[in-house]
mmCIF file of the N, C-alpha and C atoms, coordinates in Angstrom:
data_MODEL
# 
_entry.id   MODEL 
# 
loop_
_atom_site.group_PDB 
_atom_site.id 
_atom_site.type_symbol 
_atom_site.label_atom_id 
_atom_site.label_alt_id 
_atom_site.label_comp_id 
_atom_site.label_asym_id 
_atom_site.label_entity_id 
_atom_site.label_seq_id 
_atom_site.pdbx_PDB_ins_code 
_atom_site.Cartn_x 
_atom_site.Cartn_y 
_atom_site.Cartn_z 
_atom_site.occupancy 
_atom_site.B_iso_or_equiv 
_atom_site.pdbx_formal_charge 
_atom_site.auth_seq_id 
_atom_site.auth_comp_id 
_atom_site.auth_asym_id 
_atom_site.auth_atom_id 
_atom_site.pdbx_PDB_model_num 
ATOM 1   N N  . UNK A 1 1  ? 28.318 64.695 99.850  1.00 0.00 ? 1  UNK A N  1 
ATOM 2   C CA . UNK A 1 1  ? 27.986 63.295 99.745  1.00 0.00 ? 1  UNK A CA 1 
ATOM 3   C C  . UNK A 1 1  ? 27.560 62.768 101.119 1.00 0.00 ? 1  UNK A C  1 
ATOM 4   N N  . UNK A 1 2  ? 26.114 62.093 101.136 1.00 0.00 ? 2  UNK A N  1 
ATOM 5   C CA . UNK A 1 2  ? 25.706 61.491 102.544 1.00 0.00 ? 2  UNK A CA 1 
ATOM 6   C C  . UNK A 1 2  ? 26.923 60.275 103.071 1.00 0.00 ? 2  UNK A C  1 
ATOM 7   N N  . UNK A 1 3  ? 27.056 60.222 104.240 1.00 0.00 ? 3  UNK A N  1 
ATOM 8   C CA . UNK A 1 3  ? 27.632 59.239 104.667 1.00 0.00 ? 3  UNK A CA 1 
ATOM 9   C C  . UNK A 1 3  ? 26.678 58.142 105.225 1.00 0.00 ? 3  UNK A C  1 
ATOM 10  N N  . UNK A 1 4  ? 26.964 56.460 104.252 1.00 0.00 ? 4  UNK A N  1 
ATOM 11  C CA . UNK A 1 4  ? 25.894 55.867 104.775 1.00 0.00 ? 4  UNK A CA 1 
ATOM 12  C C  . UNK A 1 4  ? 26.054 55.675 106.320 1.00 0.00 ? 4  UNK A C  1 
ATOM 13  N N  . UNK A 1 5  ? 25.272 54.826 107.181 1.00 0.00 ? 5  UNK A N  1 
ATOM 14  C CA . UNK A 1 5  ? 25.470 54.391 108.276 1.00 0.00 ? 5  UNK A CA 1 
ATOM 15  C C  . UNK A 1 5  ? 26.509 53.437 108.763 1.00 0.00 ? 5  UNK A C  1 
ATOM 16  N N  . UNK A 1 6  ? 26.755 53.010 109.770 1.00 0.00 ? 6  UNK A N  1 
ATOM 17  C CA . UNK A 1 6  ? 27.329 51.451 110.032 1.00 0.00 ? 6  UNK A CA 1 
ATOM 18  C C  . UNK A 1 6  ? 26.130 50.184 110.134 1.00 0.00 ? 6  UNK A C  1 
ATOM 19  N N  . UNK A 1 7  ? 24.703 51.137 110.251 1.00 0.00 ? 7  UNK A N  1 
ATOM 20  C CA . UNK A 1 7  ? 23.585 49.861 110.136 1.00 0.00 ? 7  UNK A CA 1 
ATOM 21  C C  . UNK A 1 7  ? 23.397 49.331 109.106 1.00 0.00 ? 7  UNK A C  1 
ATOM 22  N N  . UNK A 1 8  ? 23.196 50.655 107.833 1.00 0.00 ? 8  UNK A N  1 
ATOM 23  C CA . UNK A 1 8  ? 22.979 50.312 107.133 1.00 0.00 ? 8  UNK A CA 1 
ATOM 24  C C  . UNK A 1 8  ? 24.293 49.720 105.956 1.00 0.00 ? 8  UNK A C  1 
ATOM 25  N N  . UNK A 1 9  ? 24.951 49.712 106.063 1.00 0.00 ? 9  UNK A N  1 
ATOM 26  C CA . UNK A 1 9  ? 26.457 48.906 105.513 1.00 0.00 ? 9  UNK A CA 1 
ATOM 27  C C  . UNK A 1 9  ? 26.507 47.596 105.823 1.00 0.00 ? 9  UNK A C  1 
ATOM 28  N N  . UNK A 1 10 ? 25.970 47.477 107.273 1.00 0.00 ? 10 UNK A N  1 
ATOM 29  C CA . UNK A 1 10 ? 25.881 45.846 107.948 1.00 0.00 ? 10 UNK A CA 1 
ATOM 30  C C  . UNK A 1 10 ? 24.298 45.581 107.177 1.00 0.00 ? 10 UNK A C  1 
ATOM 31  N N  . UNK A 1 11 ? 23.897 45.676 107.017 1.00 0.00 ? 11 UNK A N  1 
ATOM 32  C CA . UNK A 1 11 ? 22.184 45.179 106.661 1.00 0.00 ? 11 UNK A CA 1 
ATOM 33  C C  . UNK A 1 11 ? 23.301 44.912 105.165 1.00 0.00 ? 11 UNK A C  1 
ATOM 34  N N  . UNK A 1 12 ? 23.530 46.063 104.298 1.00 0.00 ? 12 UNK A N  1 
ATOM 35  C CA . UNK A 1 12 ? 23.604 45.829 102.760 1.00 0.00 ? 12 UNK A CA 1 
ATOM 36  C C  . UNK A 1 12 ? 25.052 44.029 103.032 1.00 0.00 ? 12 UNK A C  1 
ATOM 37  N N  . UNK A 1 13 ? 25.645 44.531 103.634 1.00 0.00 ? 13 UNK A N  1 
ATOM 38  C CA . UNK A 1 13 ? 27.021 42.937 103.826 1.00 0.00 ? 13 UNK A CA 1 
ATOM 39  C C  . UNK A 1 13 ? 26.074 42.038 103.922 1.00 0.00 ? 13 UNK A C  1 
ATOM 40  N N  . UNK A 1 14 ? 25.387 41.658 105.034 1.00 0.00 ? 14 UNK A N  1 
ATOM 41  C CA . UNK A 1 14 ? 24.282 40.927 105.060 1.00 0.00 ? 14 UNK A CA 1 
ATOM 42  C C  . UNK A 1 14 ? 23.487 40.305 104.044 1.00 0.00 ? 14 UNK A C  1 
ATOM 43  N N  . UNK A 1 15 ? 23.119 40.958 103.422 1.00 0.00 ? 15 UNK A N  1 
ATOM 44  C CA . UNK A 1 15 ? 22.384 40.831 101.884 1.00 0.00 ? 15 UNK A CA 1 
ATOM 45  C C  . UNK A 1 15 ? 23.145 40.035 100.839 1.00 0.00 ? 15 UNK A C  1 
ATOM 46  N N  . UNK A 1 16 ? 24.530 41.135 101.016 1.00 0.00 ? 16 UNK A N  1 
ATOM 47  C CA . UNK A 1 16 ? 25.127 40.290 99.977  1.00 0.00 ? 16 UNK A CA 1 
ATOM 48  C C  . UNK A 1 16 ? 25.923 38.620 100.331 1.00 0.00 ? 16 UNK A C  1 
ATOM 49  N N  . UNK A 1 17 ? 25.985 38.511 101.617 1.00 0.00 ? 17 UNK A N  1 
ATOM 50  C CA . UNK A 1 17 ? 26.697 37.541 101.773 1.00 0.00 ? 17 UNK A CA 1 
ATOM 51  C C  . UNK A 1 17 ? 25.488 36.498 101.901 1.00 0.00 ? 17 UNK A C  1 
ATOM 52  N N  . UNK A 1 18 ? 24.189 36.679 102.262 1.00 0.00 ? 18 UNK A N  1 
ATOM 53  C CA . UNK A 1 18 ? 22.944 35.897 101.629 1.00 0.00 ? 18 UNK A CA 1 
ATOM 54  C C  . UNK A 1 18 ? 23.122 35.500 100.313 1.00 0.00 ? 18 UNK A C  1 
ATOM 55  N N  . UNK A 1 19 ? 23.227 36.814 99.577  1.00 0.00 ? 19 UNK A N  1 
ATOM 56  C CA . UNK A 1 19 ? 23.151 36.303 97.811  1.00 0.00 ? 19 UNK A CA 1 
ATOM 57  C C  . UNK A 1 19 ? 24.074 35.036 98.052  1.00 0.00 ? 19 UNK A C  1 
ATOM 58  N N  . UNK A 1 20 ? 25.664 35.316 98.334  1.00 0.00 ? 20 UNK A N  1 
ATOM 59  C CA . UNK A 1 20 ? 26.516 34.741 98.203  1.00 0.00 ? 20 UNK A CA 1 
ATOM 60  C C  . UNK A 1 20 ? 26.230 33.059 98.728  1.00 0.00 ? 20 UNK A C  1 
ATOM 61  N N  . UNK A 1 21 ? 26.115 33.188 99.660  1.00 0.00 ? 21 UNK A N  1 
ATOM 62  C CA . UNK A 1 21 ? 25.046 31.887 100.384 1.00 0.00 ? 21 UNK A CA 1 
ATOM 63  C C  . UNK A 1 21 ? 24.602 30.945 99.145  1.00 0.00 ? 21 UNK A C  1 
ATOM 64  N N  . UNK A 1 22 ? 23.382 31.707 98.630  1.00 0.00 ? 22 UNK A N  1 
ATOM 65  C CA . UNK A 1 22 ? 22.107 31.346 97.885  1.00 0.00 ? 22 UNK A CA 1 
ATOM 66  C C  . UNK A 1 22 ? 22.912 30.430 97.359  1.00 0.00 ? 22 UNK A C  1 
ATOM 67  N N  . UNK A 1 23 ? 23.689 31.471 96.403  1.00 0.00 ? 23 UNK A N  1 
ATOM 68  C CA . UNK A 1 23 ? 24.422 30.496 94.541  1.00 0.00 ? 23 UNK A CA 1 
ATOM 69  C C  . UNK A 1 23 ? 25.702 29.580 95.124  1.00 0.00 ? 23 UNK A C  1 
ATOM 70  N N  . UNK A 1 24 ? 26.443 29.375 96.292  1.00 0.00 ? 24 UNK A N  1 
ATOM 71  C CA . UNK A 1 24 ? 27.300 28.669 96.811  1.00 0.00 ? 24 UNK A CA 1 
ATOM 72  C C  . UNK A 1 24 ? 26.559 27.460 96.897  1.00 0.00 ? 24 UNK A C  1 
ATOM 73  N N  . UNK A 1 25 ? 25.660 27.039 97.851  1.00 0.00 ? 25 UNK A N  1 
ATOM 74  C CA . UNK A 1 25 ? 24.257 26.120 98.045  1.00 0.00 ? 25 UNK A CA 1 
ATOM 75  C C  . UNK A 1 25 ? 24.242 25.599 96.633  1.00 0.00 ? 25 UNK A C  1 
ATOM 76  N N  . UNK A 1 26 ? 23.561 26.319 95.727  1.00 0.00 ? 26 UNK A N  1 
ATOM 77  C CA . UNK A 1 26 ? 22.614 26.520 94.161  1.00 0.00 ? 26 UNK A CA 1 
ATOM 78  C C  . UNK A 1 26 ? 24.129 25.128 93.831  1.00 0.00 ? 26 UNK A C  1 
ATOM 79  N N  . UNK A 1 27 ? 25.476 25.611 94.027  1.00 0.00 ? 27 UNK A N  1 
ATOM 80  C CA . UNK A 1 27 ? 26.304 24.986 93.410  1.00 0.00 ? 27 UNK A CA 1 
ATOM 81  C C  . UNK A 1 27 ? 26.787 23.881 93.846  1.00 0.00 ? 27 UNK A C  1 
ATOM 82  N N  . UNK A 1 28 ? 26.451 23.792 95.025  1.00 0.00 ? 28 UNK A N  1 
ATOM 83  C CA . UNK A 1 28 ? 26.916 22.467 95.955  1.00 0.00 ? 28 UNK A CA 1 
ATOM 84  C C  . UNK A 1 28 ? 25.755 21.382 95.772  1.00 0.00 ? 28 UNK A C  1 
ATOM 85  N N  . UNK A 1 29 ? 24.321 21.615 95.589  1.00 0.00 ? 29 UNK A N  1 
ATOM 86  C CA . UNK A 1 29 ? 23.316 20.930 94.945  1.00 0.00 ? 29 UNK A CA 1 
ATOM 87  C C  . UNK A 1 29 ? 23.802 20.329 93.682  1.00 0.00 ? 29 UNK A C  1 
ATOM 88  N N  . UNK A 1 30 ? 24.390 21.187 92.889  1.00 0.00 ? 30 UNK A N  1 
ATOM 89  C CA . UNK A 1 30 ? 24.747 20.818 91.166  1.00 0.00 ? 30 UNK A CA 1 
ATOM 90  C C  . UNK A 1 30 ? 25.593 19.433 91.400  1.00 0.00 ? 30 UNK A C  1 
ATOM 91  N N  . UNK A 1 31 ? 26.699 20.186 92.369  1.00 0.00 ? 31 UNK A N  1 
ATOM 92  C CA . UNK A 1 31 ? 28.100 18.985 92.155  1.00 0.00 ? 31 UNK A CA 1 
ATOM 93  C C  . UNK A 1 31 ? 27.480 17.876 92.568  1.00 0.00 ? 31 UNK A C  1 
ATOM 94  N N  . UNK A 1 32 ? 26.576 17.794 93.853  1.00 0.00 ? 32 UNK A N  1 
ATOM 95  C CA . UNK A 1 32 ? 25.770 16.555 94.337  1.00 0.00 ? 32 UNK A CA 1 
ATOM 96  C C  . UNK A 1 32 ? 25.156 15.920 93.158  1.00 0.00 ? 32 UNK A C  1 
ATOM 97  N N  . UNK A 1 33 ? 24.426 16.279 92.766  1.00 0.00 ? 33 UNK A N  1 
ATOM 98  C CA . UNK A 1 33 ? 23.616 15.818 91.312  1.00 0.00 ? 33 UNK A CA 1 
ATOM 99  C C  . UNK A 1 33 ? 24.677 15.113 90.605  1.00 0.00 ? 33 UNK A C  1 
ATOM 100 N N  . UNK A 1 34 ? 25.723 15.808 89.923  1.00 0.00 ? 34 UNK A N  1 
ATOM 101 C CA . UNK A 1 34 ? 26.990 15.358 89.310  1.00 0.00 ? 34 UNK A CA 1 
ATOM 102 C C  . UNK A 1 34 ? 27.299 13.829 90.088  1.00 0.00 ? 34 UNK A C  1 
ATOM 103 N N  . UNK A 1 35 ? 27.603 13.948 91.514  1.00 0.00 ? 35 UNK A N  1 
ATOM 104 C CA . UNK A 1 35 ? 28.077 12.892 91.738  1.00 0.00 ? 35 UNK A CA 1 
ATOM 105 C C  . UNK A 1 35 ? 27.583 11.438 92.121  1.00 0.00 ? 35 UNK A C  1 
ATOM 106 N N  . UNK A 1 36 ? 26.122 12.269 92.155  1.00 0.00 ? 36 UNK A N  1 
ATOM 107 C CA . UNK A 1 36 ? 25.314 11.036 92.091  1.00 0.00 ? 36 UNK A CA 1 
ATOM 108 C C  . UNK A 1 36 ? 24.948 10.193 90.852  1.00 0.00 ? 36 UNK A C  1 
ATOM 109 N N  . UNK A 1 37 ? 25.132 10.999 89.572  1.00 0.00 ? 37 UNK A N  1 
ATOM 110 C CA . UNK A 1 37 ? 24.962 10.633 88.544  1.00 0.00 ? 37 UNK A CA 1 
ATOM 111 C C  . UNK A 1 37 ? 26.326 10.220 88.326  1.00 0.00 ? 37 UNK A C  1 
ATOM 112 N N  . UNK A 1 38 ? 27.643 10.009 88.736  1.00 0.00 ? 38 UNK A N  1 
ATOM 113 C CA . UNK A 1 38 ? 29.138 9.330  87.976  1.00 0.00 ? 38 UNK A CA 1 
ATOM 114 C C  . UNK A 1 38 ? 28.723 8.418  87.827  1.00 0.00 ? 38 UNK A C  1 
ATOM 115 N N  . UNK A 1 39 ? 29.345 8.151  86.197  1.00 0.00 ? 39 UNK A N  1 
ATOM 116 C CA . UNK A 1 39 ? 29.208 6.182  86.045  1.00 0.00 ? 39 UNK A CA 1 
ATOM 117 C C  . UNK A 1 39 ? 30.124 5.783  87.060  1.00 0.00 ? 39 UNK A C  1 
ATOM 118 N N  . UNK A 1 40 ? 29.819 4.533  87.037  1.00 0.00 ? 40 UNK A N  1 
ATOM 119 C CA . UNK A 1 40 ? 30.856 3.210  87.542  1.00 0.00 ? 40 UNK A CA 1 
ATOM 120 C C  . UNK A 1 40 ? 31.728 3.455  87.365  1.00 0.00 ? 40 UNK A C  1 
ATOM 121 N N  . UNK A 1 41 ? 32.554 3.327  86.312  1.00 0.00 ? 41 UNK A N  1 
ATOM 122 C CA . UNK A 1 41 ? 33.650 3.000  86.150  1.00 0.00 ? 41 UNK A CA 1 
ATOM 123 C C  . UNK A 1 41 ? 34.472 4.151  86.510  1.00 0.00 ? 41 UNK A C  1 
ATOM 124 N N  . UNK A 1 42 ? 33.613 5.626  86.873  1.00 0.00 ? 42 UNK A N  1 
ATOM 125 C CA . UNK A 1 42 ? 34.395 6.563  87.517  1.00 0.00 ? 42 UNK A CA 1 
ATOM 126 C C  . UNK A 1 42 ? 34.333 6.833  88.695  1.00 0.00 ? 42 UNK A C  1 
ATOM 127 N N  . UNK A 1 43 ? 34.330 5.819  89.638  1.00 0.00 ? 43 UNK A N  1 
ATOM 128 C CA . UNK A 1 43 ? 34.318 5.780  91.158  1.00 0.00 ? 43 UNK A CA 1 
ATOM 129 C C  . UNK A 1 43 ? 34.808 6.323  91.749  1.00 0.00 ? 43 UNK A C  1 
ATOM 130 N N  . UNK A 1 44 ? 36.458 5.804  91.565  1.00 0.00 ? 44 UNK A N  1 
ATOM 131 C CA . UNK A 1 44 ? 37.203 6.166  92.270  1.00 0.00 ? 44 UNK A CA 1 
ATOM 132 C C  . UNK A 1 44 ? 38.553 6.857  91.339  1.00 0.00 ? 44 UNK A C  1 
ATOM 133 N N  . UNK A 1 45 ? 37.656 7.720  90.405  1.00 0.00 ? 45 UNK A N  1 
ATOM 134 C CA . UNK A 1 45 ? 38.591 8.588  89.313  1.00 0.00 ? 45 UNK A CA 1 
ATOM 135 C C  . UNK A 1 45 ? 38.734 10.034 90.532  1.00 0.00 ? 45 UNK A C  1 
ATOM 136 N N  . UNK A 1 46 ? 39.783 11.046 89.594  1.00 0.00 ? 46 UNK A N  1 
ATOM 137 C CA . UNK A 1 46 ? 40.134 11.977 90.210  1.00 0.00 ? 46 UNK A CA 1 
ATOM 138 C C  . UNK A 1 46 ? 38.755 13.132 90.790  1.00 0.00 ? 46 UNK A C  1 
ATOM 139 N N  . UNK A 1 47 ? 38.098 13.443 89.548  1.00 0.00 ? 47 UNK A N  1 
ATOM 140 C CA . UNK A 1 47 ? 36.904 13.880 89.306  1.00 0.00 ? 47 UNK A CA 1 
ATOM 141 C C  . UNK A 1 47 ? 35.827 13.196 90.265  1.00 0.00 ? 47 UNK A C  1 
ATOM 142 N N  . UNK A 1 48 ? 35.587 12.050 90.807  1.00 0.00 ? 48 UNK A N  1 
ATOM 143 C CA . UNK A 1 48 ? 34.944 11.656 91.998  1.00 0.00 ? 48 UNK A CA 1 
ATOM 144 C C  . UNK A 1 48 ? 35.566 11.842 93.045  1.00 0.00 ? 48 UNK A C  1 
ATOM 145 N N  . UNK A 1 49 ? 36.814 12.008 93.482  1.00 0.00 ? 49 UNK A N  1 
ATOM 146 C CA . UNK A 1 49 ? 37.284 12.007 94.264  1.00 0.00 ? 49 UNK A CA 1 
ATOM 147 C C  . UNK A 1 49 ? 36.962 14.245 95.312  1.00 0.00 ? 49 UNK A C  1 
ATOM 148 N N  . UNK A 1 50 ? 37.533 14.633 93.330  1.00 0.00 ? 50 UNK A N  1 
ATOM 149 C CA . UNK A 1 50 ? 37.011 16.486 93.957  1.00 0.00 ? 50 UNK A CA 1 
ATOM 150 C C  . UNK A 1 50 ? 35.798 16.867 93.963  1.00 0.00 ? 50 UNK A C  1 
ATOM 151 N N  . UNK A 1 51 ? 34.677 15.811 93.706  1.00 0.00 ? 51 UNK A N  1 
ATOM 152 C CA . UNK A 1 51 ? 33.448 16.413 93.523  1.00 0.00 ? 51 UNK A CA 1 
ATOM 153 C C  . UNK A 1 51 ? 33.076 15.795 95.374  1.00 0.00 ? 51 UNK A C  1 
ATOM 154 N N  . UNK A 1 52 ? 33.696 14.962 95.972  1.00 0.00 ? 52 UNK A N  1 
ATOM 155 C CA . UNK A 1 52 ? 33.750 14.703 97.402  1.00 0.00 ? 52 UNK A CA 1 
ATOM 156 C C  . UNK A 1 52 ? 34.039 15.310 97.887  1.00 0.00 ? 52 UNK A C  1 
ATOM 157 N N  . UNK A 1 53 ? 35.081 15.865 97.750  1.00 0.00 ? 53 UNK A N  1 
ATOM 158 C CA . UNK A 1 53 ? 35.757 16.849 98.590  1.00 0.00 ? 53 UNK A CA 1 
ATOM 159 C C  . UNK A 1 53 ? 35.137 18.208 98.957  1.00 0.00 ? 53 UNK A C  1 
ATOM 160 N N  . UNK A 1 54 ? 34.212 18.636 97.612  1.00 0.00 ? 54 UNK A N  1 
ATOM 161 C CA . UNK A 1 54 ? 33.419 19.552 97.366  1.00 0.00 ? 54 UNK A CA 1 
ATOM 162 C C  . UNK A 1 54 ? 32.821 19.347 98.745  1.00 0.00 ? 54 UNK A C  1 
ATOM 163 N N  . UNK A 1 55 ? 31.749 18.603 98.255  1.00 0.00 ? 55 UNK A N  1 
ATOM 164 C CA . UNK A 1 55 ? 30.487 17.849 98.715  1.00 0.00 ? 55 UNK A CA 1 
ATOM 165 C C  . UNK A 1 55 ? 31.377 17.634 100.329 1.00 0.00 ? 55 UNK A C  1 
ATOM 166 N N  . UNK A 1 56 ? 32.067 17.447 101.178 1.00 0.00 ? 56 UNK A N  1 
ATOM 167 C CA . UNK A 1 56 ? 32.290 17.101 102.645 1.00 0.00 ? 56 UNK A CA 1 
ATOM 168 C C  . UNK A 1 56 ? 32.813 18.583 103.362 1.00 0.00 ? 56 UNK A C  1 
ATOM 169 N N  . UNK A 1 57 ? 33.152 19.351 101.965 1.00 0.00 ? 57 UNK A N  1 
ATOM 170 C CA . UNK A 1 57 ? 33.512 20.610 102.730 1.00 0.00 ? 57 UNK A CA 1 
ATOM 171 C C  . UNK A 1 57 ? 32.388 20.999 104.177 1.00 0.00 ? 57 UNK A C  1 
ATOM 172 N N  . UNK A 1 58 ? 33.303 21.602 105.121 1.00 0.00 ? 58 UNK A N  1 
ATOM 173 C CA . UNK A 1 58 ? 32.458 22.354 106.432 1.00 0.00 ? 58 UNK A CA 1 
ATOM 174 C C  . UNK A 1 58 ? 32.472 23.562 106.219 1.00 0.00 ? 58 UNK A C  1 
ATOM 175 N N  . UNK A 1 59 ? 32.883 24.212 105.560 1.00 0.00 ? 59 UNK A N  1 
ATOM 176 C CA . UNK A 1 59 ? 32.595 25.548 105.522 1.00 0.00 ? 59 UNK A CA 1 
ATOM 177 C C  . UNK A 1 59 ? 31.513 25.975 104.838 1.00 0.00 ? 59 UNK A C  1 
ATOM 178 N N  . UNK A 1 60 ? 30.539 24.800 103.752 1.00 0.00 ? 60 UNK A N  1 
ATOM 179 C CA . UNK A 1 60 ? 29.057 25.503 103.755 1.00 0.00 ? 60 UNK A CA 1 
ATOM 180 C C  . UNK A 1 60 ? 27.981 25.980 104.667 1.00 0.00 ? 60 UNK A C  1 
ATOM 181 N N  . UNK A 1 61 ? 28.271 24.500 105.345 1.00 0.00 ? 61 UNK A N  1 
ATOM 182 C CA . UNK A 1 61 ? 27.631 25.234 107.272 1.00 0.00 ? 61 UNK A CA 1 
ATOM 183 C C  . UNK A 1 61 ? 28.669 25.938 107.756 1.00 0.00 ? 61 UNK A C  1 
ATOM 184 N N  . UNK A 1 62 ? 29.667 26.209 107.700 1.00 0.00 ? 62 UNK A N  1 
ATOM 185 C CA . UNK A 1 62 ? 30.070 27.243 108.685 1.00 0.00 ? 62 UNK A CA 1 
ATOM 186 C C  . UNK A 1 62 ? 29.642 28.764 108.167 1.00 0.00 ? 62 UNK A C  1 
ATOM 187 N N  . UNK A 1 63 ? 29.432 29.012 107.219 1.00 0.00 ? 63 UNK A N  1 
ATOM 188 C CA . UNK A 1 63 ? 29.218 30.569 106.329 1.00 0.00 ? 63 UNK A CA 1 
ATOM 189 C C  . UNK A 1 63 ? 27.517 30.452 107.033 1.00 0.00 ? 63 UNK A C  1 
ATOM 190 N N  . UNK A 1 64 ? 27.075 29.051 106.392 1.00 0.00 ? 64 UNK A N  1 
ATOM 191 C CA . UNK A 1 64 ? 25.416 29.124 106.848 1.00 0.00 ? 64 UNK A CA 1 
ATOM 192 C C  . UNK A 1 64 ? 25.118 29.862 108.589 1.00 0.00 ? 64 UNK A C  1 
ATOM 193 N N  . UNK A 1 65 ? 26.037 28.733 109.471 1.00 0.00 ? 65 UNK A N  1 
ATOM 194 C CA . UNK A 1 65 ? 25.674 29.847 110.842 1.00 0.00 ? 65 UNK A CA 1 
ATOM 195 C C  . UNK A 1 65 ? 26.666 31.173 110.963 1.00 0.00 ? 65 UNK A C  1 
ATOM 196 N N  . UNK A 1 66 ? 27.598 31.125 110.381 1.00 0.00 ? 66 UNK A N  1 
ATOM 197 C CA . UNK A 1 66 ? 27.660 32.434 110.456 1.00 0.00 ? 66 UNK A CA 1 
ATOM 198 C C  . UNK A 1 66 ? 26.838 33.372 110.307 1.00 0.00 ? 66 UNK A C  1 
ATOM 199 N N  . UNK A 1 67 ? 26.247 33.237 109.025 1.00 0.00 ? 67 UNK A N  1 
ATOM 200 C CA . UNK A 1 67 ? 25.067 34.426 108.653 1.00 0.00 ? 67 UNK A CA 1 
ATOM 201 C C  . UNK A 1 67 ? 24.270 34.594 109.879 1.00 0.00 ? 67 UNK A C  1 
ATOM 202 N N  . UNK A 1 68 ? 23.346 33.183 110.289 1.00 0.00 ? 68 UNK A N  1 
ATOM 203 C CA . UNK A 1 68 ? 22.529 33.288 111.214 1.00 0.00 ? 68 UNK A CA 1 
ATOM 204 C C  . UNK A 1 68 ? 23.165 34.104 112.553 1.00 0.00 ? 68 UNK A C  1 
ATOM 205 N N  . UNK A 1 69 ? 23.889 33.637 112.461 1.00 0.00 ? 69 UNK A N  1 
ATOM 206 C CA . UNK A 1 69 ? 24.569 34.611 113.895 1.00 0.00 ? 69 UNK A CA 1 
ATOM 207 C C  . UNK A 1 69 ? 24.851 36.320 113.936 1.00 0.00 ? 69 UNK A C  1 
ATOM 208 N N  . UNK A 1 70 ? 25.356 36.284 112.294 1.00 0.00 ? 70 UNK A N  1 
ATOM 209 C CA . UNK A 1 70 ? 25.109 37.908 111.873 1.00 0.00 ? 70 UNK A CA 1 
ATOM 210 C C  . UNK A 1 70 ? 23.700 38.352 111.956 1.00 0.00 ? 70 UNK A C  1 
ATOM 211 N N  . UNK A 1 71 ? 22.617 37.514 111.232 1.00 0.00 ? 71 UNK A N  1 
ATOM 212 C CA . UNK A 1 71 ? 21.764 38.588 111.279 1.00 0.00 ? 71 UNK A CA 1 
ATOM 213 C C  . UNK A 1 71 ? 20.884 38.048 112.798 1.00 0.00 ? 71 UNK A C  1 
ATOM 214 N N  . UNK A 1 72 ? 20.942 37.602 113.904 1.00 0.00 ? 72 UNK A N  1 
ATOM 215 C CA . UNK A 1 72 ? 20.623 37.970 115.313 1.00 0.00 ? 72 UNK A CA 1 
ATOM 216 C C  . UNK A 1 72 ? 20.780 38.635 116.076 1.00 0.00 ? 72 UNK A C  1 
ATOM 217 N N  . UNK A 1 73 ? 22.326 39.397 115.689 1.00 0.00 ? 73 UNK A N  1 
ATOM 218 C CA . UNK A 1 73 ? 22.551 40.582 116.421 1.00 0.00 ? 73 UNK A CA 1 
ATOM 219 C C  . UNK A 1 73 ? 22.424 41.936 116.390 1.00 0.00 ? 73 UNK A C  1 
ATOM 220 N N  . UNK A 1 74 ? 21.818 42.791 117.104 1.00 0.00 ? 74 UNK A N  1 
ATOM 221 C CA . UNK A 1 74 ? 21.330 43.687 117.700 1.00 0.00 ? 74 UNK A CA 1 
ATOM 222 C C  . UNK A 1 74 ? 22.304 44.277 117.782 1.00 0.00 ? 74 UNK A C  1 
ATOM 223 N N  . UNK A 1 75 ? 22.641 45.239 116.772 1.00 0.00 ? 75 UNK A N  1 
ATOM 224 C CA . UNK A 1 75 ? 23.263 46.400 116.409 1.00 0.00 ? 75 UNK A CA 1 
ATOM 225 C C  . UNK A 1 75 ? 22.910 48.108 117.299 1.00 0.00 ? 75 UNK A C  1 
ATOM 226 N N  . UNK A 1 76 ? 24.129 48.169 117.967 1.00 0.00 ? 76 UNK A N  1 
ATOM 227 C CA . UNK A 1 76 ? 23.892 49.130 118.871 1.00 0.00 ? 76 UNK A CA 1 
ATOM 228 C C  . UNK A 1 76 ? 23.234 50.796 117.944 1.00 0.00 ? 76 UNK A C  1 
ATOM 229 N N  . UNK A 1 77 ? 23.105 51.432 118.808 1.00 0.00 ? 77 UNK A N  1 
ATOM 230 C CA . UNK A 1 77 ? 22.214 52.851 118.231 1.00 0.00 ? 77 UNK A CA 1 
ATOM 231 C C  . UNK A 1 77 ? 23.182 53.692 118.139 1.00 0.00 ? 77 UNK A C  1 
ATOM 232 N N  . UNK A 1 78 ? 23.394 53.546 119.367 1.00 0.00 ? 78 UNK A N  1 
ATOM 233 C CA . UNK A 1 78 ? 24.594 54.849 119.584 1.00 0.00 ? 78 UNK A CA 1 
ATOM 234 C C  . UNK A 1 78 ? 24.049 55.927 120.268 1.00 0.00 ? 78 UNK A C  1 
ATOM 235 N N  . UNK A 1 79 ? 25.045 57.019 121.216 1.00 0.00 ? 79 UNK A N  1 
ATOM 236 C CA . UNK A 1 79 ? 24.379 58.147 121.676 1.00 0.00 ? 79 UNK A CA 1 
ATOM 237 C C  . UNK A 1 79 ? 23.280 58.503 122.586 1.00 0.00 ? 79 UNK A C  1 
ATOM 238 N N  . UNK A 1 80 ? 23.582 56.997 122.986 1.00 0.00 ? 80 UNK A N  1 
ATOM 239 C CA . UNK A 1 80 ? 22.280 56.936 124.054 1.00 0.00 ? 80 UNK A CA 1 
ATOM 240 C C  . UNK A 1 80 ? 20.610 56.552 123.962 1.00 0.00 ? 80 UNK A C  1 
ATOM 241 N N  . UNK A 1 81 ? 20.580 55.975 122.702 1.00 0.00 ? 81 UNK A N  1 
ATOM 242 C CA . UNK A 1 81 ? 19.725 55.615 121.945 1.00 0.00 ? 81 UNK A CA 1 
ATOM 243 C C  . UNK A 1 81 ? 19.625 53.833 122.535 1.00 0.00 ? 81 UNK A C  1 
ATOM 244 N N  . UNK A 1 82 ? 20.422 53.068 123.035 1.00 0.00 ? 82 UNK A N  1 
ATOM 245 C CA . UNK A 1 82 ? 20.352 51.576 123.212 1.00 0.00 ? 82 UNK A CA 1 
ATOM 246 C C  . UNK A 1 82 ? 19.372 51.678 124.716 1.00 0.00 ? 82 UNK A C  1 
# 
């Protein structure tokens, strides 16, 4: 059995934590929509209150520069190859 790389393991994480990205976003758009559309009279119901909470989370930008910061770095060669 080939052994993959450590480049290529970091490229495939990469990828997937993009996907992961994508549909996190895809879902934080939805709840926005949701909460822009609450009636009135559900202002200041429970359900407005977690679709805020959603919506103020920091950890969508924090995953967002994370990535960016993952994929800027320059993954060593090895062996005398850098």
């Amino acid at each position: 059995m080939k052994k993959i790389s450590r480049a290529k393991r970091f490229d495939e994480a990469l990828t997937k934590l993009s996907q992961a990205y994508s549909e996190l976003a895809e879902l934080k758009d939805e709840y926005q929509e949701w909460r822009d559309t609450i009636p009135q009279n559900l202002e200041g119901s429970a359900t407005a209150e977690k679709l805020d909470e959603v919506l103020e989370c920091s950890a969508f930008d924090d995953i967002e520069n994370a990535q960016s910061e993952l994929e800027a770095i320059e993954l060593p060669k090895g062996f005398g190859r850098d």
